[in-house]
Each structure stands twice: as C-alpha cells, then as structure tokens.
N, C-alpha and C positions, 0 to 999 in steps of 0.2 A: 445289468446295472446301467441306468441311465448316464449320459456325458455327464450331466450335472451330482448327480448323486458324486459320482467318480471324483469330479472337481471337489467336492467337500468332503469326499476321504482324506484327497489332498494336502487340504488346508488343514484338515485335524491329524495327519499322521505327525508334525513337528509338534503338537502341543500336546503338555501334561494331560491325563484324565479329565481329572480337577477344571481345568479350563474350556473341556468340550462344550457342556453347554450350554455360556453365553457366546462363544465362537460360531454352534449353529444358528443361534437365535440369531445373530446379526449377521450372518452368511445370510438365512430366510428370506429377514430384510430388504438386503441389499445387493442380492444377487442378480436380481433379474435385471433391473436397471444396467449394474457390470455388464454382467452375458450381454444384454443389447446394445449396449454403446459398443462393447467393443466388438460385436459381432456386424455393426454397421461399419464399421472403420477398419476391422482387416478378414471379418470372415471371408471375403473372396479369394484369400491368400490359401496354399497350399498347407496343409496340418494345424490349420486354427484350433481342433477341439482340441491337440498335443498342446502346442502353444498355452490355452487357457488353462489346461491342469498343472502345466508346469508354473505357470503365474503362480495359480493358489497357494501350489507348494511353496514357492517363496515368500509368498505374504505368511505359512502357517508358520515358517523358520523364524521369521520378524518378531512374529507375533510372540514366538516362545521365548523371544531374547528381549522380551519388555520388560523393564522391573517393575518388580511386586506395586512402589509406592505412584508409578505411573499407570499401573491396572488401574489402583485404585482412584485415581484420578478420573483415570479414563470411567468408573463407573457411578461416582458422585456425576459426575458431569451430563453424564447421559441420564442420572434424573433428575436433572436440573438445566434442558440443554436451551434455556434462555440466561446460563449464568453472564454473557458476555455482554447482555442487554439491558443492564442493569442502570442507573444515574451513579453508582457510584464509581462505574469504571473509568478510567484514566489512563490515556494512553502518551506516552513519553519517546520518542526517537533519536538516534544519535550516534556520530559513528563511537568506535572503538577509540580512536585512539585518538580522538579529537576529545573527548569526554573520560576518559580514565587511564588513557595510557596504552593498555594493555587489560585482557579479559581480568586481572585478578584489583586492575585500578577499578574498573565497571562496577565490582562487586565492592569495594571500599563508597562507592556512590550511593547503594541503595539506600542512607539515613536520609539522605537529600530527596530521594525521589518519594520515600514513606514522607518525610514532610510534607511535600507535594499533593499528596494526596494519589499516585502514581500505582496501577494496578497491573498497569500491561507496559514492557518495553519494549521498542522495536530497534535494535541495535543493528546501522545498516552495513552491509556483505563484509563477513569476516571469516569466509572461508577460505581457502590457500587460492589470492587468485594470479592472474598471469606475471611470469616476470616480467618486470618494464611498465610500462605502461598500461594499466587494466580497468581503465573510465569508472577509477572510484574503486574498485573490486568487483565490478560487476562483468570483469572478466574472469569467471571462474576457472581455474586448472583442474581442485582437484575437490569433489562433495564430501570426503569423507579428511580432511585436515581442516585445521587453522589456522591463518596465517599466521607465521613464525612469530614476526612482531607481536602478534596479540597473544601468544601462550600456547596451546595443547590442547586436546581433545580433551584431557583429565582437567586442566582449568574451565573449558566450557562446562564439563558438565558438574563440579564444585560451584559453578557461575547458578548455574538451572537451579540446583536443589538448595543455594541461599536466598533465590528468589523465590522459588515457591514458596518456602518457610517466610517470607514478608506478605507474602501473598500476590506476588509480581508475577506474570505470564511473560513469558520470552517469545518475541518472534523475530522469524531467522528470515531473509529473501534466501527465497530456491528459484535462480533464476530460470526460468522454463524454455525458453524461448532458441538460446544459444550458448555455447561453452569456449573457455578462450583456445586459441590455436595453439598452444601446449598444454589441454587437458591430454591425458592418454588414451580418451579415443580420437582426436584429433591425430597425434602422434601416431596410435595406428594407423593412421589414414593416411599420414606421408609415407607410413613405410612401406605402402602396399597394400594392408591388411584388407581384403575385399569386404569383410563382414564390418570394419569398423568406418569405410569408407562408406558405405552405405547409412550409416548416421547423419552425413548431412547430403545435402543437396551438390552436386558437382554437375554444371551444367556447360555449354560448348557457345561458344560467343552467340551465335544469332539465335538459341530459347534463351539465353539473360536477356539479350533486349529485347525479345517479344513480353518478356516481363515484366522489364522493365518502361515499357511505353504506360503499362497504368501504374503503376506504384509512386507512392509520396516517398518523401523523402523524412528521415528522423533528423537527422543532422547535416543540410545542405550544406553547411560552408565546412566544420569540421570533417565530413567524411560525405562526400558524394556520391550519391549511388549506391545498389543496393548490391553492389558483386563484387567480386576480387580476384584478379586471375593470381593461380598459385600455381607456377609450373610444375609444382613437384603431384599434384594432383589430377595433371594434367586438363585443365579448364579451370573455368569461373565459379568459385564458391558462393551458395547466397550466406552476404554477412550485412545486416538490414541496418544493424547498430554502427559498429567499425570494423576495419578488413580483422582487427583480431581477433573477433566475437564470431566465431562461425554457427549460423541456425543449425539447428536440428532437424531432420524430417521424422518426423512424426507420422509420415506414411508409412513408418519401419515400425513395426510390433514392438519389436529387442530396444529403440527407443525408448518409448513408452515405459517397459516392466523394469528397465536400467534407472530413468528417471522415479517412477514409481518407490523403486526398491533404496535410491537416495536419499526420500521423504521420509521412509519411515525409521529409515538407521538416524536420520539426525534427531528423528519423534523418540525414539530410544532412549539418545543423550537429553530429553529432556526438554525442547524446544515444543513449546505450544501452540505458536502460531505460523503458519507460512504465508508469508507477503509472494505472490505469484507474481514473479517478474513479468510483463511483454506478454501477457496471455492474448491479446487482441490478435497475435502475428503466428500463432502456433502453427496453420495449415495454409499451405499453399497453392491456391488456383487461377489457373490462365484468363488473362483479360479482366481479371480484378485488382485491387488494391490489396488483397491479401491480408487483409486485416478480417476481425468479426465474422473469421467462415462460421458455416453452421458447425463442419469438424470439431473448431476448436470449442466448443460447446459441448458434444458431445465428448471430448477427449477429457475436460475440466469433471463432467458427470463422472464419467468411470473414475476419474481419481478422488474422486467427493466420495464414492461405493468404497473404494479401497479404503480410504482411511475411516469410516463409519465402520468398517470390518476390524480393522486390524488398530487405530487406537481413536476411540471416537470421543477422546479428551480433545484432541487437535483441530485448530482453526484454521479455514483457509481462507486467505483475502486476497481477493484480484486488484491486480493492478493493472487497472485498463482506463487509461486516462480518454475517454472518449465523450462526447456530446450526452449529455442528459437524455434524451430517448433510447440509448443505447445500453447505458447502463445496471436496466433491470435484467439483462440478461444473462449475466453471471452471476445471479442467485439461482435460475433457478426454476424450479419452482417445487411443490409440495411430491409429486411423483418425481421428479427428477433433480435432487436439487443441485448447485455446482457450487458455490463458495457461500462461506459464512459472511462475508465481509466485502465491502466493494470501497472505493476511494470516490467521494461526492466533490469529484476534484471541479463541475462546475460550480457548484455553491462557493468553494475556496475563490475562485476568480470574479465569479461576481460581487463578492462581499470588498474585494480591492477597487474595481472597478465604479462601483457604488461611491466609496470614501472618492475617486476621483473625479466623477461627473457631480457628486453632494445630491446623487437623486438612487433611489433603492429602487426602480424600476427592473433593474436588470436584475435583482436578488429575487424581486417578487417574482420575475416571470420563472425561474430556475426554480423557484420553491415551489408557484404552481405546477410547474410541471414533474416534481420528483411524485414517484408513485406511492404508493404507501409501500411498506418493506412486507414481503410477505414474514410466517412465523419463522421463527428461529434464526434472523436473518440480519445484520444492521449496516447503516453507511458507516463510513470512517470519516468524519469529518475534523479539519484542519484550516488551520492560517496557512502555515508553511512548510514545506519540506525541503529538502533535500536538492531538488531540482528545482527548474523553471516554472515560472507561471505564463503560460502560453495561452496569450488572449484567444486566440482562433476557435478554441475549443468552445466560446461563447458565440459564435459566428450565428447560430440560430435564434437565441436570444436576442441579441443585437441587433440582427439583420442587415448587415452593410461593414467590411472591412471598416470602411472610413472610420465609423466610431471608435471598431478596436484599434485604432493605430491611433484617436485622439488620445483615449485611455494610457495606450504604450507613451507616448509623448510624454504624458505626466511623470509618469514613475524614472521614464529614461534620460528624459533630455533635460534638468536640470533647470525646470522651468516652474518647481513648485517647493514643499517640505519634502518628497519623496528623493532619495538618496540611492533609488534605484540604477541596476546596469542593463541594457540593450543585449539582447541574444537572438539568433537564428534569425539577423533581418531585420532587428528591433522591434518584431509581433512576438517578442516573450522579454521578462524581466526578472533579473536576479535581484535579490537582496535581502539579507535581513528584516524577521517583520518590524524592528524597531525603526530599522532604516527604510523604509517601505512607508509608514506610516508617522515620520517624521519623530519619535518618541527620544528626543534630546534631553531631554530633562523639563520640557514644558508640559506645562499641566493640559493643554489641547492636545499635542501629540499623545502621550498617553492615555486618554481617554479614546484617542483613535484605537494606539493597542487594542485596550480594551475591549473595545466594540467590535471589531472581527476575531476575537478570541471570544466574547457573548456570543457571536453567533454561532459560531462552531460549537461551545459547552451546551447551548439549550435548544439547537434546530432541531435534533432528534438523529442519534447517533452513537456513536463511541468517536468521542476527540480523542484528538492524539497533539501535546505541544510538539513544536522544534526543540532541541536545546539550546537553552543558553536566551530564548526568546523571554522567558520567566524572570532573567532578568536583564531583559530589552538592552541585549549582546547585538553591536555596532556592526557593519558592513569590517573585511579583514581584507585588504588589498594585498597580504603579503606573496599570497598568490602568483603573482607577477613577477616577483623576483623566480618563481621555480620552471624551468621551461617544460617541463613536465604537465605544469599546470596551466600555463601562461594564455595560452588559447582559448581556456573554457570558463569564463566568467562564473560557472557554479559555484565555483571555491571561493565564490565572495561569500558566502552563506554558512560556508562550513570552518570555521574560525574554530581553536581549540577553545576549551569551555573557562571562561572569564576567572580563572582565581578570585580575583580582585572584587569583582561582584560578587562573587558567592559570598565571600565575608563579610561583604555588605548588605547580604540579601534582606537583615532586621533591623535595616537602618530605614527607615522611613523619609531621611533627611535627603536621602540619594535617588537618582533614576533606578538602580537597581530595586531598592529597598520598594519606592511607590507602587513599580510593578510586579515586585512578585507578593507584595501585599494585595495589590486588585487582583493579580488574579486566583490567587487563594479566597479570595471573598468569593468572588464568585466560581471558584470550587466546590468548598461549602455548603453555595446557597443550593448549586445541583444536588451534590449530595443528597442534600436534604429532601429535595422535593420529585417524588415519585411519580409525576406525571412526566420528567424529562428522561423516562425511560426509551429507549428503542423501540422502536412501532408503535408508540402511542401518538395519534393523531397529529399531523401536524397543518394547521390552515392558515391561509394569508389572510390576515382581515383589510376589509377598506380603513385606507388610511387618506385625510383632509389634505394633507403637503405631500408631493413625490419625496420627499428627502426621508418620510416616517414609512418605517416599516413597522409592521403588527405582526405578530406570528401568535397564535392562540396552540397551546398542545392538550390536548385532553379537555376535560369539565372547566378546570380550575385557573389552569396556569397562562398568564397573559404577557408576553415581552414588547416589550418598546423603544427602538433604536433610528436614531438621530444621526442621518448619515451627512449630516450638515453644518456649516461651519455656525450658524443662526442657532439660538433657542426658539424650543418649539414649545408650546402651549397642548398642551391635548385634555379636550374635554372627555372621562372617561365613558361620560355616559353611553355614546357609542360602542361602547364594548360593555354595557350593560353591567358598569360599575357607576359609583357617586363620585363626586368631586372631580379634579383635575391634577395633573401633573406637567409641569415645567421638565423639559429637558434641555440641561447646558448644549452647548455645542459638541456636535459627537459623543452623545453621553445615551445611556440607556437605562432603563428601568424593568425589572420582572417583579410583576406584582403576583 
C-alpha cells in the first residue's frame, strides 16, 4: 500500500460509509498540492509520512463531527463555488459587544442587518482572549471558548444557524500568526513542557538582534521591538504584535495540524468565513523582514487543501495589509490556490487620500495596477475598519513620503472637515468614516460618505460596511477616560452602536436618516446590476479633470466620481454615450 493510499485509509477510517465518496473525490483533488506544500515545509523532519497519516486521521474525525445541515452546505456551495462573487453580497463588521451586547444581542440585530441588505458578517475576535489587556481580543487564550462576556459555545452556535436561516455568512478571525501568553500552550511552555515550548520561537539575546536589525516595526511607540525577554522561558520570545502576543513557529508540524484542527472545530460550530489574522508574518528568516516569505504561502496552500477536504463550504480571507503588487499572492492561483478573499486595503486608502488632495490620481493608479482576480476568488473592499488607515502602505503609488504625510496632515491636524486622530507617528489616522469625511449633517460631507462607500460597492469585489458608519456614527472619545484603552487611539472608531440613530435611521430629516437612505440606494442599485459582480472586468477610463475618476466594469456599466470640492461637467460622449452629466461637488453617478 502506497504512503498515500494509506493517508486516505486514514481520513476515511472516522467517517460514515455513506460519506466515503465525496471524501475521496476531494482527497483526489486536493491531495497532491497537501502532500507538496507540506512535504516542502517539514518533510526533512524525522517521521513526516507518520506525521501526514496521522494529520488525515484528524481531519477524517473533523470531518465525521460535521453536521448533516453544514454538509449540505458544504455541497451546494461546491456547485456553485462563485456564490461569494455575486453583487448581491454584503458584507457588514462589528465587534460583539459594541453592537449587541453579547452573542445572543448580535442575533437580536440580524432585522437591521436583513434591512441592510447584509449577506456576510464579520463579528471581530470573540474568542476567550487574554485576561487583562488583549489589543481588542486579538490576544487569543483559548480557540475552542467564548468570551464569557459574549455568551457560550451553544450561543455561538444558535448565533450561526439564525444567520444562515437569514441568509447571513458568519466570519470568525482565526488569528494565525500568534496566541496570547496565557493560552495553554503558552502556559505549557512556562512550565517546562519541552513539546509545547517548541511552539514558539525562544531565542538567546544576540539571534534577537541579528533579527532584529531587518525587521519593521507594527507598533513603534506602543510596543517596541519585536522580542520580549521572559525569564521563565529562559530568553527572548518573538512577540512581533505586543510582549503578550507570543508568534508561533510554524517550522513545528504539531503547529500547523493544532492550528489546522482549531479551523475546522470552529467550521463545525458553523462559522463560514475565516479572516486570517498576520498571515504576511507566518515564517521566519534571517536577514529579512520576515514578512511575505515564500513558506507562508506555501503554509496558507496546505490549509486552502484542508478545508476543500474537510468542509469546502468555508471561506478563507487574508489579512495581509501590504502594497498592491503584493497582494495577488494569497490567492493563489488555479493549481495552488491560498485564500478566497484578500483586503484591497490600498484602494481603501487611496480613495481617502483622493477626498484629500480633490484629485483621483492616486485611486487611478492603485486601480491600474490591481490585477484582474483570478476564478473563484474576490477583493474585500472597504471605507473603514477596525483599525488604522496607514498611509505608507501607498508609498508606491505616491512616490515620496512627503505626499503621505500631506495627506496625514489633513485628516490629523485639524486643518480641514476631517475630524481624524494621528497614530504611529502621524503616517496613520483613526476615525470614523463620518468623521473622516466631515459627514456632520451637511449635504457636502455626505456626499463625501457617499462617494468612498461608491467606490468600494461598485470597484469590483465583496464590500464590507463598518458599523454604525450606515448611520454616519461620530468619532467616541470616551476611550480616554479608560487606561486600558487610553494609548491606542483605535477606540476612537469603535464606539458602541448609536441607539439613538438606529431609531432615526427613517428619518430622512436627520444625518442618520440621509445616510443610511444613500447608502441603501446605492445598495440596490448594485444589487441590481450584474456586471458589479467579482471578476468582471474592471478598467480606468481617461478622465478630462484629475479630480474625475471613470471606472468602466464589463460591457455596460459606467461610474463617475467627483472627488472634488467644484462641479464637474462631463461630456459622455467619451465613454461612447450621448448627452452629458453635471456632477455636484463630491457626488457620483453609475450609469
């Protein structure tokens, strides 16, 4: 019996009869890609073909603890596996307990979000994370709880199966990259435990700073530096995020199938989507920056292989905030592919920075330059989230700091409508997109809304709103009364969700009411029109004024955005239509 055959005894000794074969059929698939990525990345270790049998057989156990109605999920989906590419999907983000309270408030939300027009939610880290202080929760302790405050594993998974019955996808962040310093394999690793200490990196002062001489920094003034002496582990931890956040190595196999086997127990409970924390930082080598190895590429594929085996209803999205030429590479590609989803976080920053110079040059060049998505595959395009908007990331576009630090000026220093906060140096800014885009109740600021929320609904993608941006929810300073929070300007952003707006949301008299009526219009209008599907073409047309952008998608569909404080006049003939159209200031049109 061959290694391989053997590995697919494996995987089919935990599953029903009944279930063998579509289990082989997608073992056939996606095996060979498995076997190679991980036979690159640890076959030169001691019992690797043990090791990969033993994987299987964990994936077959997973796989037999799927419920019936996530099979079936799992098998619409696979013939249909461009459902996520659709115009009519909608993506919505938000924490837990900023937006409902607790998991069983979240699910009292979903009439607001069906209003909305809302198909996908991404509800950010509500797993059990560290005590104390856990940067948001993205200090995870433990993969398989809840944080206490938000309810139980049995409320999640009540959460999942009211949202699919809406038709809502749930995504969960699996942070990848690191776990907090009281998860239990951490804790093993102060108490000795040799096997659990080999989970992360534990390295001896002088290789930290041979390390350390290339690596950038995530958070220079919050947390300096990318190590942490912990005497109880005797040396320097790498913690790239903050000293609580300890990396993982991933040069460790039992990593890999431990993180692996996380993903699919919370695919179990029902979770559709996984936002891939820090995927750029996954592998670590000397004299580089440590970001974009080729490893973690490789390591993304084999977990792409896994979940196409074991529930290939599930979405994976990278979160690799990096430079536009960079970010075709966690898709993928047709033999190898890595994540369903990627964050087109330069298009988000150039579409601010645009509103601040009143010229689309910088949007146009980032649009030229995005690739076309290969099949089965889309951006995630957004105004705002959660975090910072970090001009730097445009550096290529741009071509010169200077610009981005004019750009930062605007939004920071109190010099315009923008109501933004200075972060990491003041080359990043917090704020609310209402406060961002001046949206006080004047009919110009709104239409600014507007306009970087157009681009995001029709560039060609799956948007995803902020909460509470729907209805152009104010910057929340209370922040600073908590010292917990008092350092990290993010929490200007994440304000609990408006009561008071929501009940105004159909008042049309109100700031609320205006904008969550514009942007249900132009909800709608995507809805409607099937060329603003995912991978359908998307081109920069020449446009007469810097401040007009054109984006043409497909045959038909034509948009038009005024990133300028002036009415613009546009003869359409050049896009080989009659007549003309007036654009107000900052206003847009999809014909």
């Amino acid at each position: 019996m061959s290694t391989m055959s053997h590995s697919l005894r494996r995987l089919l000794d935990g599953l029903p009869l009944g279930r063998h074969a579509d289990a082989q059929r997608r073992f056939a698939r996606h095996e060979a890609v498995l076997a190679d990525r991980l036979q690159r990345l640890y076959g030169h270790l001691p019992g690797h073909a043990g090791w990969f049998d033993n994987l299987m057989a964990g994936i077959g156990r997973l796989m037999a603890a799927r419920p019936a109605a996530l099979q079936a999920l799992d098998a619409a989906r696979e013939d249909d596996p461009r459902w996520f590419c659709a115009p009519t999907m909608l993506g919505y983000s938000a924490y837990v307990d900023q937006f409902g309270g607790n998991l069983r408030g979240v699910k009292e939300r979903i009439p607001h979000l069906r209003d909305l027009g809302v198909t996908y939610l991404h509800l950010l880290p509500f797993l059990r994370p560290r005590a104390g202080e856990s940067d948001g929760g993205f200090a995870v302790a433990s993969f398989d709880e809840v944080d206490p405050r938000f309810g139980t594993m049995a409320d999640l998974e009540d959460l999942t199966a009211a949202l699919r019955e809406a038709g809502i996808s749930l995504c969960s962040d699996l942070i990848l990259n690191h776990v907090s310093d009281d998860h239990p394999w951490a804790l093993g690793a102060l108490t000795g435990d040799t096997a659990m200490r080999a989970f992360f990196h534990v390295l001896d002062e002088d290789k930290a700073q041979a390390y350390e001489r290339t690596l950038g920094q995530v958070f220079p003034q919050a947390a300096p530096g990318n190590f942490t002496h912990v005497p109880a582990m005797g040396g320097w931890v790498w913690t790239t995020f903050y000293p609580f956040q300890w990396d993982l190595n991933y040069a460790n196999p039992a990593v890999f199938e431990a993180v692996a086997a996380a993903l699919l127990r919370l695919a179990n409970r029902g979770i559709d989507v996984f936002r891939l924390d820090s995927t750029a930082f996954l592998w670590k080598r000397l004299g580089t920056d440590c970001m974009n190895q080729p490893e973690a590429h490789l390591l993304l594929q084999a977990l792409r292989a896994i979940v196409d085996i074991a529930a290939p209803g599930v979405l994976l999205k990278a979160e690799a905030i990096v430079p536009t030429r960079e970010l075709p590479a966690y898709f993928g590609d047709a033999a190898a592919p890595e994540c369903h989803l990627a964050y087109h976080s330069t298009l988000m920053t150039a579409g601010w920075a645009a509103l601040a110079e009143e010229d689309a040059g910088l949007v146009r060049a980032v649009a030229a330059a995005t690739p076309p998505l290969p099949s089965g595959a889309s951006w995630l395009t957004y105004v705002r989230c959660h975090d910072d908007i970090g001009w730097k990331h445009l550096l290529a576009e741009a071509g010169n700091l200077d610009r981005l630090a004019k750009v930062a000026r605007f939004y920071n220093d109190e010099v315009s409508y923008a109501a933004g906060v200075g972060f990491q140096g003041g080359l990043a800014t917090n704020g609310t997109a209402a406060a961002l885009s001046g949206a006080d109740g004047s009919e110009e600021g709104l239409r600014r809304l507007l306009l970087v929320h157009g681009l995001a609904l029709c560039f060609g993608g799956l948007p995803v709103l902020y909460m509470g941006d729907e209805l152009a929810m104010a910057n929340d300073e209370s922040y600073l009364a908590d010292p917990a929070k008092a350092h990290d300007s993010r929490w200007i952003q994440r304000a609990p969700f408006d009561e008071a707006r929501h009940a105004a949301r159909d008042d049309i008299t109100t700031p609320a009411g205006r904008a969550y009526a514009g942007l249900r219009r132009l909800i709608r209008q995507r809805r409607a029109t099937p060329d603003l599907a995912a991978g359908t073409p998307c081109t920069v047309l020449p446009a007469g004024d810097p401040a007009l952008l054109a984006l043409a998608r497909g045959e038909r569909f034509l948009s038009l955005f005024n990133f300028s404080g002036r009415a613009l006049t546009v003869d359409l003939a050049a896009y080989g239509r009659a007549g003309a159209v007036t654009l107000a200031p900052w206003d847009q049109v999809w014909l």
